[in-house]
C-alpha angles and dihedrals in degrees: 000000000000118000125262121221122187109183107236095224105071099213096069092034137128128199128245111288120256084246090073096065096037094048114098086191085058097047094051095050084055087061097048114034095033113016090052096042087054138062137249131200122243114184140275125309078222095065098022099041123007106154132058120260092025134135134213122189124202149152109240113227085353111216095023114038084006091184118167118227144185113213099196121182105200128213091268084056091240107142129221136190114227144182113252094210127105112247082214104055111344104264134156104263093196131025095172141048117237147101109318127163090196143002126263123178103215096223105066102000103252111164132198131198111237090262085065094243109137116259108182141334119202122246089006098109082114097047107115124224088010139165091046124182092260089061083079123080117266112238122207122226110270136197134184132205115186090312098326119119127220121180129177131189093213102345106193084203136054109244085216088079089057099052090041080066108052096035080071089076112013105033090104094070120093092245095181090050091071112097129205116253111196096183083070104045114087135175125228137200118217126188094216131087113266100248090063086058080056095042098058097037092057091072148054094205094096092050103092088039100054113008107058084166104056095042090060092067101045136064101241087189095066097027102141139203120191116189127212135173098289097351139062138195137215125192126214112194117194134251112248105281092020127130109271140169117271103230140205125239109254091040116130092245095029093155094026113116089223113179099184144356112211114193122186118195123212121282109016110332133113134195115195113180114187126180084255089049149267138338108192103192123190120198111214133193118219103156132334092267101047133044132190124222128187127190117199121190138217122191114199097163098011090177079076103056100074133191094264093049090048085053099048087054103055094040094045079055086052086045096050093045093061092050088055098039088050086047096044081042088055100043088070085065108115079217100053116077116152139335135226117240125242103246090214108038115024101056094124099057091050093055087049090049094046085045097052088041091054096048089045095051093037 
């Protein structure tokens, strides 16, 4: 697989080349030397496991990491992330969410304590050096933020530096007081490869161009896009009479009319907060070619998302899912190798770029 270099000053800069996105080998090193060194949300303990002594099973990123996991919530309601595998044979422990005071796999009866140490295994008194530590289940690293639930398989980064930074600006929010609304939350398919998704949504340039009604509500001029380590920020300020956030003296932006902070964190998730709420949006690989993207919704003041704004959402996706079908479409052209980036407004999408060559090339 050839090597990726991104220059780190963005003026003299190329993308990334097509053969990035048309290369399987590509795709598959993606899986393996970012997808499984960062972290990926996986929902809220509210909605997964809201009761003590209670268990949630899940793959994680099924059809590409396709990991099985146990989320357990104990007595003492601390939470763990486990692996869902029998130490014994390698079967599925638990097919089923529900109450459970200890885990049993159903082939050979092994059974686990919540904490994922091992308890007992039938007809195995003459077993020697047994039993050993990887009889217990593995647990993945875990982080919570308010109820939401992050999980890695070997993340090369702590996920509190992520919250740190978006607690600077959304941390007065009640986080735990937004509810899930699953009326609002939908899935798309997109027949593009996931890093394109990415691409689009880490910068405001196309906004004039394809959302004219977006663009209606923001101020283009003073759109804004702040870098860290593995997130970034942009920032939508809204047009005068607009919806914007009330907020609190000693904020960042206190005085600003901001109508919306969108984080990406570094690979494939998204954290929209709106004065009505929150989007989570997870990009998903499926295959080079399609891509699945679910949008799952918050409300906080729900009186505040209307109809219109609801609307505007789901057609600027279908907007923004033409823009990436037509690029993915174009990359497989013999003429087209790689693109400048705008120094101005395209920031975003050449931290994201630098980011995906240095874990490629790690």
């Amino acid at each position: 697989m050839s090597k990726f270099f991104v220059h780190p000053d963005i003026t003299e800069a190329e993308t990334l080349p097509a053969a990035f996105y048309r290369s399987q080998e590509v795709f598959e090193a993606l899986r393996e030397k970012v997808f499984t060194r960062t972290w990926q949300w996986i929902g809220d303990a509210h909605t997964l496991i809201p009761l003590p002594e209670s268990v949630y099973p899940l793959h994680l990123l099924d059809n590409y990491l396709t990991e099985p996991m146990l989320l357990v919530r104990d007595a003492e309601d601390d939470i763990r992330c486990l692996s869902n595998v029998c130490t014994h044979r390698g079967n599925i422990i638990r097919q089923h969410p529900g109450k459970s005071r200890q885990l049993i796999c159903a082939y050979h009866g092994r059974r686990w304590n919540l904490d994922g140490s091992f308890k007992s295994m039938p007809e195995f008194k003459e077993a020697k050096n047994f039993p050993r530590p990887c009889d217990s289940l593995h647990q993945f690293p875990l982080r919570k933020w308010g109820d939401h639930l992050f999980v890695g398989l070997e993340p090369g980064f702590d996920f509190t530096e992520v919250i740190k930074v978006m607690e600077e600006r959304v941390g007065f929010l009640p986080l735990r007081e937004f509810k899930l609304d699953p009326v609002s939350s939908k899935d798309y398919l997109v027949n593009c490869h996931w890093a394109l998704y990415c691409d689009n949504y880490l910068e405001g340039f196309h906004i004039p161009f394809v959302h004219e009604g977006l663009n209606k509500l923001l101020d283009y001029g003073q759109y804004t896009t702040k870098l860290y380590d593995h997130l970034n920020l942009q920032i939508g300020y809204a047009e005068s009479g607009e919806q914007s956030f009330d907020l609190p003296e000693g904020h960042p932006d206190y005085g600003r009319e901001v109508g919306a902070y969108y984080y990406w964190v570094f690979p494939n998730l998204m954290f929209n907060f709106y004065p009505w709420g929150l989007s989570v949006n997870v990009v998903k690989p499926i295959s080079m070619n399609k891509t699945k993207v679910s949008f799952i919704t918050y409300m906080w003041r729900e009186e505040t998302m209307s109809e219109e704004a609801s609307a505007l959402m789901d057609k600027v996706e279908r907007e923004d899912e033409f823009v990436v079908e037509g690029v993915h479409r174009g990359l497989k052209s013999r003429y087209y190798r790689a693109g400048r980036f705008s120094p101005t407004r395209e920031q975003g999408v050449h931290h994201f770029h630098r980011l995906l060559a240095q874990y490629l090339d790690a």
